[in-house]
N, C-alpha and C positions, 0 to 999 in steps of 0.2 A: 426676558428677565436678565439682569446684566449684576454683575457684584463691585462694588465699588468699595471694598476695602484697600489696606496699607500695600499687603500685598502685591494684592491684582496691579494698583496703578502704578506701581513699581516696575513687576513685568511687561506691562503696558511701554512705558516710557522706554525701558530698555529693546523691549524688539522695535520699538518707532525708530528709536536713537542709532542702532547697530544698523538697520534698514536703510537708515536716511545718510549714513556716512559711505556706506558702499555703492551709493549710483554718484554722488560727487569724486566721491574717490576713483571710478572707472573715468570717468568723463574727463579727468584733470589729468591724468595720470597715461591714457592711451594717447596723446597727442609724444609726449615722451618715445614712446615706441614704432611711432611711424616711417620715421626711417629704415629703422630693421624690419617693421611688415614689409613696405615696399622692395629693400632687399631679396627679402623671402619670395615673395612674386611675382616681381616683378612689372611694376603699374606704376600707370601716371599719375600725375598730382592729382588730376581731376578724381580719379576714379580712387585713390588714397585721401581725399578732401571727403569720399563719401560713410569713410571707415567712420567718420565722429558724427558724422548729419545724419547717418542713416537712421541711428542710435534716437537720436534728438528729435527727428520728426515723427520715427513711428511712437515714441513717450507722447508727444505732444498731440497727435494727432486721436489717440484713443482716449486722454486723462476724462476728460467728463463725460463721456458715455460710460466709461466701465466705473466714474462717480455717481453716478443715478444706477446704474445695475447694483452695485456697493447699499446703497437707501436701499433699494428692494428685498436682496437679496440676504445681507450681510456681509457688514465689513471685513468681519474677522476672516470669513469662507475666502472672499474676493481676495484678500491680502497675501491668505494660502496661497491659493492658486498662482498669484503675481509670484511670489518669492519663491515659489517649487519651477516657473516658467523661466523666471531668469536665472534659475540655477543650472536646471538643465541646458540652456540656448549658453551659458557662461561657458561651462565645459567642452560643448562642442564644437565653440570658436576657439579656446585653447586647443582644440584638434585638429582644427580647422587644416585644411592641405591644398585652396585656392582659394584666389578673393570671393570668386562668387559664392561658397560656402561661407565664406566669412562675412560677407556682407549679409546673407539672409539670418546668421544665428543672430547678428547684431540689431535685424529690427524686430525679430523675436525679442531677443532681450529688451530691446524699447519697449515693443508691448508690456512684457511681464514688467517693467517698472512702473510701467503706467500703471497698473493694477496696483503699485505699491504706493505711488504718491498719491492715488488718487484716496488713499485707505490711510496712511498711518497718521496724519495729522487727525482727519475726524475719528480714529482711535483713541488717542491723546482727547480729543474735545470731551469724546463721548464718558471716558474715564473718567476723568477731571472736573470737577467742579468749577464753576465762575473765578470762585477767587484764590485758586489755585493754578490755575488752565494758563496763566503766562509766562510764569516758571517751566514749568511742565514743554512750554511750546520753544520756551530760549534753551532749553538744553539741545530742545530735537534740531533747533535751529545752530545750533555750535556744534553738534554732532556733523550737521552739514558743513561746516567750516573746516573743523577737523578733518573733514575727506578731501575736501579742494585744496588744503595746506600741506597734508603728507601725497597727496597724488605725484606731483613731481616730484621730491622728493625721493618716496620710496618704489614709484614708479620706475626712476633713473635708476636705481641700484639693483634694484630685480631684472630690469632689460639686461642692465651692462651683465651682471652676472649669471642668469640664468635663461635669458633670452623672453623676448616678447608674451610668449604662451604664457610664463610665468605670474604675469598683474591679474591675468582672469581666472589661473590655477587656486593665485593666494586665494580667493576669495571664498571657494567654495566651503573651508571650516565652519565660516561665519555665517554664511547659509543656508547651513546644516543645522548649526546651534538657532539661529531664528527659526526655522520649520518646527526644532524639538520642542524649543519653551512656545511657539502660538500653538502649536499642536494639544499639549500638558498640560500647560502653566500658565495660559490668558482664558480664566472663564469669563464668558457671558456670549454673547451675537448683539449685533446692531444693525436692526433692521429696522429703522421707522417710517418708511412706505413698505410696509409687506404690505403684499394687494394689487399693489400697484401695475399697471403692466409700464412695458416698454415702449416710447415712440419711435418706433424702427425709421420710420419716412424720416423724423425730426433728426435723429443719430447719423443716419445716412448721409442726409444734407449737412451735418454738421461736419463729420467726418473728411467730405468732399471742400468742403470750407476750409477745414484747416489747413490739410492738403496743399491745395492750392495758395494759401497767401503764406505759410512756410515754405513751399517750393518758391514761389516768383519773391521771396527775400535773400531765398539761397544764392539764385543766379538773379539779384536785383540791376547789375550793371551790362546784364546782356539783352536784348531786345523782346526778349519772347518773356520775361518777367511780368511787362506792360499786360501781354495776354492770359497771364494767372493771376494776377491781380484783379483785373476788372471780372473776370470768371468767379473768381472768391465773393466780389461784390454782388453780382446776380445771386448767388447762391446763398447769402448773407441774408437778401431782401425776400428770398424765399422763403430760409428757416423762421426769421420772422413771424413770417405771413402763416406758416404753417401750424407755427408753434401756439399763436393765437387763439388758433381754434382746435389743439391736441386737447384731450381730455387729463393726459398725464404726461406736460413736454417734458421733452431731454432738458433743456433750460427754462424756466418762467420767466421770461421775458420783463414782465412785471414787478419780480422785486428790485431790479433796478430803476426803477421808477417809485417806490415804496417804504424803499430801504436804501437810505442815503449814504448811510453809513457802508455799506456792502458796497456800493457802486464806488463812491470817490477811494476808498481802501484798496478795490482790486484798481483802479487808474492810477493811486499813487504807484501800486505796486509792477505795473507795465511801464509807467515812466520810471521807476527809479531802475529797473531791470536794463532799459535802453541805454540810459544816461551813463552806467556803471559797467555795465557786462566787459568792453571792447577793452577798457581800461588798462588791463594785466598785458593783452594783447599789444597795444599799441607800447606801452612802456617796455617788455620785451625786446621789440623791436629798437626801441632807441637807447638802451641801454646794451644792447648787442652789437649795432653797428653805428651809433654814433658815441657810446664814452667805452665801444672795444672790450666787455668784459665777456666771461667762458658763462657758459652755458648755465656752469652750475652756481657760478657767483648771481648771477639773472635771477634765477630761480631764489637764491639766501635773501634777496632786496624783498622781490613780490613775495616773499614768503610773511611780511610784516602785516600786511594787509587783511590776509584770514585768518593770523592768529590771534590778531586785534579783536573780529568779527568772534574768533571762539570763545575769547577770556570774558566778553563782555556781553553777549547775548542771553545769555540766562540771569545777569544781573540786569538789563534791559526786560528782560521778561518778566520778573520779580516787580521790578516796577509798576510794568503794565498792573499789575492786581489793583495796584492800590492808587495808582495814579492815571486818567485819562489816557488811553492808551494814543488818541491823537497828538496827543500833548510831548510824550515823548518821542514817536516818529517822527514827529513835525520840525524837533531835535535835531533828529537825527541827517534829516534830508536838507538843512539848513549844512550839517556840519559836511554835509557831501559835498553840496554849492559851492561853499568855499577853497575846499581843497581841489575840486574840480577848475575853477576859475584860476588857483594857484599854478595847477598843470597847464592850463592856457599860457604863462608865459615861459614855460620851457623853449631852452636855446641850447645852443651846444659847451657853452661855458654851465650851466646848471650842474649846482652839486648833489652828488650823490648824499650828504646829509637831507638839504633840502625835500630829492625824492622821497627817501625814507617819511621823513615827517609827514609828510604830504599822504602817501597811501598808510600811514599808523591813524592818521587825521579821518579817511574817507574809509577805514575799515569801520574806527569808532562809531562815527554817523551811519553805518552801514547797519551795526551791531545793537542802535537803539532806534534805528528803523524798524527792522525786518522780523522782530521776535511781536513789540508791538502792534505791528501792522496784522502779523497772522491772527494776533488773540481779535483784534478789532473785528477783523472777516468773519470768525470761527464762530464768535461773541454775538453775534449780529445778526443769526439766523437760527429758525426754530430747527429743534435735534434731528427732524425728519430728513432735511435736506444739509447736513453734516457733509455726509461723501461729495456731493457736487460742489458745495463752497470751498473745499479743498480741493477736487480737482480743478476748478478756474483761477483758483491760485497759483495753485501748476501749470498752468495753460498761460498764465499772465508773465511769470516768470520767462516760460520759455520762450514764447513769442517776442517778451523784451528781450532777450537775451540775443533773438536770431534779429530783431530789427538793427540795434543796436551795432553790429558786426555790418547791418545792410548800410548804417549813413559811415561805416568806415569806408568801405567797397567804392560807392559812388564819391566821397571826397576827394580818395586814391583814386581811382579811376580819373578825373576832371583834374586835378592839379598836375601828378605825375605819371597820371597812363597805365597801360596794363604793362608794367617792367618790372625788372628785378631790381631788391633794392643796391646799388651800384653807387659808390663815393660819388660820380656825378650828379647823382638826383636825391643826395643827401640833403642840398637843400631845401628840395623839395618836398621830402622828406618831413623835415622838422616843421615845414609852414603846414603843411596838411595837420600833423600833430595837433602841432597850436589853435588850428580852425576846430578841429576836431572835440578837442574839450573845451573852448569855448561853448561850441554848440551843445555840449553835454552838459555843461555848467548851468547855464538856459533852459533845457531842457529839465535839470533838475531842481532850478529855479522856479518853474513852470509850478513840477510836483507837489512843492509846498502848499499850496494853497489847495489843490484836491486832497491833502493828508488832513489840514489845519479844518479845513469847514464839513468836514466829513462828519461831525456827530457828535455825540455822547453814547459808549455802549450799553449804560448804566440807562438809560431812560427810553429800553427798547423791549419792547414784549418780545421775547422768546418763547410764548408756551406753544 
C-alpha cells in the first residue's frame, strides 16, 4: 500500500532529485582532482585512468540485478541501502591513505550507486501518475545536469582549496539529509513481484556479461579486448538461453520482442549515449591545445552544454505528458545530428562563438531527448517491473557512455598512434576530431529512426 498524495510525491521527487545530482556530480567532478590523487600516491596513468572506471563498471555491472531484487523486494529498502552504502564507501575514500584502499571504497561506491539508479527513477514512476510522470522525470533529469555542470566547477575550487578529500567530504551532508527524509518522510514500499524468487544462474551470467564487454571497451585498442569481447558474446547467447526457460528471469527476454516501444526507447537511448558522451572530452582537448585556453576557461565554454540540458529538461518533460513522448525526443536527437555534423567541420581557425552555439545547440536536443525518452521507457511497462526498466536505462546509458570513449581510442589510436598530444600531431589531431563526430553525427542520425518508430505510449496496456 503506497500513499500518493501532494506530499509524498514531493518528498519523493526531492530525494530522487538530490540522489541523482550526487553521482553525476562525483563522476564530473573527480577527473578535476586527479592530478593531486596521483600526487598524493604516487601512480601511473593507467592505474590513476582506474580512479573514474572503477566507479563506472562496478554501477554498471550490478544496475539490473539489484533492479529485479528492487521489484521483489522494495524499492524504497533497496534505495536505503544504496545511499547508506555510498555514503559510508564516500567517507572512506576521503580517508583513504593508498590507491588500493581507494580504489576498493570506489567500486563499493559504484555498487551503492547502482542500488540508487537502479531505484530512484521507478520511485519517481511509482509515485507519479501517467500524466504527471514527465515533469516529475525532467527535473530528476536536470538534477542530473546540474551535477555534471557544477562538478568541474566546484570540484576545481574545493581541490585547489581544500585538497582532493574534500569533493567526497562535501557530499556526505546531503547524504545524510536523503537517509533522514526516505527514512521519515517517503511513505509507502514498492514491491510488485513480492513472491518472486531471484534467477541467481540468470544474474550471474549477466553480471559476467557486463563485466566483460565493459572491460574489453575499456582496453578496446589493446589486443586482449578481442578476448572479452567475444567471451561477453558466449555469455550473452547463454543468458538468453537460460533466461528462456527461468521461471522468474533477471531480464524477460520477451518484452523486447512485445514491447516496441521499450526496445527501440532503450536503443535510442544506447545510441544517443555513444554518439554524445565523448563530446565534452574531445572539445576539451581542442580547445586546450589547439585555440591555447587555461583550464578554467575550457571548463566556462563546456559549461553551456549542461546548463542548457538543466533549464530545459523539465520543460521537455512537461511536454512528454501531453505530447507523444516519441515526437519530442525525436526532436531532440535530429537537433543533436546537426550540431554533431556542425562539429565535423571544426578546423583550427574555428570560432570560439561558433563552439558555444554548437554545444548550447546539442545540449538543447539533449534536453528534449532524454527526459522524453525516460517517460516513454518508464510508460511502457507494467508497475511490477518499474525497477528493472530503470535499471536498463542505466545500463544503456553507461554502456553508451563507455562505447562511445571506445570509437574515440580506436580513431586515435589508427590516425595518431598511442602519443601525446604534441604541436606535431596537432594535425592529426584535429583530422581524428573531425572523423570523430562525423561518425557521431551518423551514428546519431542512425538514432532517429529507432526514437521515431518506436510507438505510441498512450495505446499500451500497462495493468
Amino acid at each position: 500500500m503506497h500513499t500518493n498524495n501532494d506530499s509524498n510525491k514531493n518528498t519523493a521527487l526531492f530525494i530522487a532529485a538530490l540522489s541523482s545530482f550526487l553521482a553525476p556530480f562525483m563522476t564530473s567532478s573527480i577527473n578535476v582532482s586527479l592530478p593531486d590523487i596521483e600526487k598524493d600516491f604516487i601512480v601511473d596513468a593507467v592505474l590513476l585512468g582506474w580512479v573514474a572506471s572503477s566507479y563506472i563498471l562496478a554501477a554498471a555491472i550490478f544496475l539490473v540485478p539489484f533492479g529485479k531484487i528492487a521489484d521483489i523486494y522494495g524499492r524504497k529498502k533497496l534505495f536505503l541501502i544504496g545511499i547508506a552504502t555510498y555514503t559510508i564507501s564516500t567517507i572512506l575514500i576521503g580517508l583513504s591513505h593508498s590507491i588500493s584502499t581507494l580504489l576498493t571504497f570506489r567500486v563499493i561506491q559504484g555498487i551503492g550507486s547502482s542500488m540508487v539508479f537502479s531505484t530512484n527513477i521507478a520511485i519517481i514512476t511509482s509515485v507519479f501518475p501517467l500524466g504527471e510522470r514527465g515533469k516529475a522525470l525532467g527535473i530528476n533529469v536536470s538534477a542530473v545536469y546540474v551535477g555534471l555542470s557544477l562538478g568541474p566547477v566546484l570540484g576545481g575550487v574545493l581541490t585547489q582549496h581544500f585538497g582532493w578529500r574534500s569533493l567526497f567530504l562535501f557530499q556526505i551532508p546531503f547524504c545524510i539529509l536523503i537517509i533522514f527524509l526516505t527514512f521519515s518522510k517517503l511513505k509507502g514500499e514498492w514491491a510488485e513481484s513480492k513472491g518472486e524468487k531471484i534467477d541467481t544462474i540468470g544474474a550471474t551470467l549477466y553480471v559476467l556479461f557486463i563485466a566483460c564487454i565493459m572491460y574489453g571497451l575499456t582496453v578496446i585498442t589493446n589486443a586482449k579486448s578481442i578476448l572479452f569481447i567475444i567471451s561477453a558474446m558466449i555469455l550473452f547467447i547463454m543468458l538468453v538461453q537460460i533466461e528462456k526457460r527461468a521461471q522468474h528471469p533477471i531480464i524477460d527476454f520477451n518484452i523486447f520482442k512485445t514491447n516496441i516501444t521499450f526496445t527501440f526507447s532503450n536503443a535510442a537511448a544506447f545510441i544517443n549515449y555513444s554518439s554524445t558522451f565523448a563530446v565534452s572530452f574531445l572539445l576539451s582537448l581542442y580547445l586546450h591545445y589547439i585555440k591555447g585556453l587555461s583550464v578554467q576557461n575550457v571548463g566556462m565554454i563546456l559549461l553551456f552544454q549542461p546548463l542548457m540540458m538543466a533549464i530545459f529538461s523539465p520543460i521537455a518533460g512537461r511536454l512528454s505528458d501531453k505530447i507523444e513522448p516519441r515526437i519530442i525526443a525525436s526532436i531532440g536527437m535530429g537537433l543533436m545530428s546537426v550540431s554533431l555534423f556542425i562539429f565535423s567541420t571544426i578546423n583550427f581557425q574555428s570560432s570560439i562563438q561558433i563552439i558555444v552555439f554548437t554545444l548550447a545547440l546539442l545540449g538543447l536536443g539533449f534536453a528534449l531527448f532524454s527526459s522524453p525518452n525516460a517517460n516513454a521507457i518508464m510508460s511502457s511497462v507494467k508497475k511490477k517491473d518499474y525497477g528493472i526498466a530503470s535499471a536498463l536505462l542505466g545500463t544503456m546509458r553507461l554502456t553508451g557512455q563507455m562505447f562511445s570513449m571506445a570509437i574515440v581510442m580506436v580513431v586515435f589510436t589508427l590516425i595518431i598512434g598511442k602519443v601525446r598530444i604534441t604541436p606535431e600531431y596537432y594535425d592529426g589531431f584535429v583530422s581524428s576530431t573531425k572523423i570523430l563526430f562525423l561518425i557521431f553525427g551518423f551514428l546519431n542520425f542512425i538514432g532517429i529512426f529507432a526514437s521515431i518508430t518506436r510507438g505510441d505510449i498512450k495505446n499500451i496496456n500497462r495493468s
